[in-house]
C-alpha positions in Angstrom: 17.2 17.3 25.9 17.7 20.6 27.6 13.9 22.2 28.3 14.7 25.2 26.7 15.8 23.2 23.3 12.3 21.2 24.1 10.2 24.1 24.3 11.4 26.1 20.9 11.1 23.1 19.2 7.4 22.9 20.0 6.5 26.9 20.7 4.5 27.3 17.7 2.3 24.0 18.0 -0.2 25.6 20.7 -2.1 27.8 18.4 -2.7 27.5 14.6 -5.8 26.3 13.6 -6.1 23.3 11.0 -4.9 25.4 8.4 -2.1 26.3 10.0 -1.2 22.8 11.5 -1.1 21.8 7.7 1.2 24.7 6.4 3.9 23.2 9.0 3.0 19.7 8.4 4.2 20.3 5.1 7.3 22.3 5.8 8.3 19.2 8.6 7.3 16.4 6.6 7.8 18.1 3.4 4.5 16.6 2.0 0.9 17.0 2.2 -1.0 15.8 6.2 -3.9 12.6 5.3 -7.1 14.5 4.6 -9.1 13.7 7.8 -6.3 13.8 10.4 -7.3 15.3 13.6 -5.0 18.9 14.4 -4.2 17.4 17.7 -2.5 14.3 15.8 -1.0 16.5 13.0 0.7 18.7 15.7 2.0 15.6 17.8 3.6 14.5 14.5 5.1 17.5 13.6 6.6 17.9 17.1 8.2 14.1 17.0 9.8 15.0 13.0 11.5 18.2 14.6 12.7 16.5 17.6 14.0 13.5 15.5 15.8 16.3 13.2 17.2 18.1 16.1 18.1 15.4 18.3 18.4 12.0 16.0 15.6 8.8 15.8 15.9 5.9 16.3 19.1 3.7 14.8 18.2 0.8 11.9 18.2 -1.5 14.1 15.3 -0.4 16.8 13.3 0.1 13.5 13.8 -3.3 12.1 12.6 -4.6 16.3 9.9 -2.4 15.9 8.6 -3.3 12.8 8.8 -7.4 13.6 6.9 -6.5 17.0 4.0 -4.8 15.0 3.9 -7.4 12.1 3.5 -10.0 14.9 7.1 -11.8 13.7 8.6 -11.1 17.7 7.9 -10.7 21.1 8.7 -7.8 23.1 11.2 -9.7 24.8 12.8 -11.1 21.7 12.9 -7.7 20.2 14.7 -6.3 23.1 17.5 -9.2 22.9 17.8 -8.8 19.0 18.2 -5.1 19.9 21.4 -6.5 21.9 22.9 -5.2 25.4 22.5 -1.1 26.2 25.9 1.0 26.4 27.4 0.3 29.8 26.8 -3.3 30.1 29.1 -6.0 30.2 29.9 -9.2 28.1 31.9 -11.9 29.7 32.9 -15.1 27.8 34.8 -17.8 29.1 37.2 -19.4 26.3 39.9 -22.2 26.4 40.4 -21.4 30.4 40.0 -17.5 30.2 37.6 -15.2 31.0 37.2 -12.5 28.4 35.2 -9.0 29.5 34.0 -6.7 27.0 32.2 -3.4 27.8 29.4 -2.1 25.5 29.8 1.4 24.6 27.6 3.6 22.5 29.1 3.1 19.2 31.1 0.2 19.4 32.8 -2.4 22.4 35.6 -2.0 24.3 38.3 -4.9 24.5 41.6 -5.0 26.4 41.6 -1.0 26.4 40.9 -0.9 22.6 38.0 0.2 21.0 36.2 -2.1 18.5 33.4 -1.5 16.1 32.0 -4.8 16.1 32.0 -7.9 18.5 33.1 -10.3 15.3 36.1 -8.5 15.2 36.9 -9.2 19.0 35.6 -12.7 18.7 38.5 -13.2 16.0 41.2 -11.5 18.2 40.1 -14.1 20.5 39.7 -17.0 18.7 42.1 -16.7 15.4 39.1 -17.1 13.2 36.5 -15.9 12.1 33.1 -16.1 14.7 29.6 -14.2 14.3 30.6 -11.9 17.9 26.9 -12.3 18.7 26.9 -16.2 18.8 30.5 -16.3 20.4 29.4 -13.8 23.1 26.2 -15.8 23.8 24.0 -13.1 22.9 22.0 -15.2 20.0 21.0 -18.9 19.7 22.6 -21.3 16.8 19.0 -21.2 15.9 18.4 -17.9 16.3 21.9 -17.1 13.9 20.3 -19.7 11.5 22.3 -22.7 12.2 20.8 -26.5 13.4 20.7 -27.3 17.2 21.1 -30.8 17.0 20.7 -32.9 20.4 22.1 -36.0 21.6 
């Protein structure tokens, strides 16, 4: 975010009083702040709602991580691999004697110079039928994707 975008998103935080921190509470959040919420809070919140409004929040996804982190359901570490690889990386899968590369990219994958919006779609290129991407790529477990690992 350029500084100067930063700083007239937050210019008129620094000096209401509670009364004032409220009146913009409202116009951010577009409902009344909790009764005893201290004006250093209420102003830290307001300043996250404009920045998520100017600049976007976090996708469904994060949330859902999030959510399973602070309800104890995941680790960290899980939540970042359920979250999946960042833009930039690369997935490589080995299949019937062929090495397979796809490149993450912010809103989709990139296969074989074409652009795909899901790695299910690129696992059925691959394969001829239908796959979960995730599970052909490696990137979950069969238990994890709600299947049986049997051993033996």
């Amino acid at each position: 975010m350029p500084r100067d975008m930063g700083d007239s998103l937050l210019a008129d935080l620094a000096g209401p009083d509670r009364d004032g921190l409220k009146r913009l509470w409202e116009e951010t959040v577009g409902c009344p702040p909790p009764r005893y919420l201290a004006p250093e809070f209420m102003a830290r919140v307001i300043a996250h709602e404009r920045q998520v409004k100017a600049l976007g929040g976090l996708t469904a996804t994060e949330r859902r991580a999030l959510r399973m982190m602070a309800e104890g359901r995941s680790s960290p570490e899980a939540a970042a691999t359920a979250l999946g690889p960042s833009s930039g990386a690369q997935i490589v899968r080995d299949w019937n004697g062929r090495s397979y590369r796809v490149e993450v990219l912010a809103d989709g994958y990139r296969f074989d110079g074409k652009t795909y919006r899901s790695l299910s779609s690129i696992a059925k290129r691959i394969t001829g039928t239908n796959w979960s991407g995730p599970r052909f790529f490696g990137l979950v477990s069969r238990r994890a994707a709600g299947g049986e690992i049997r051993e033996g």
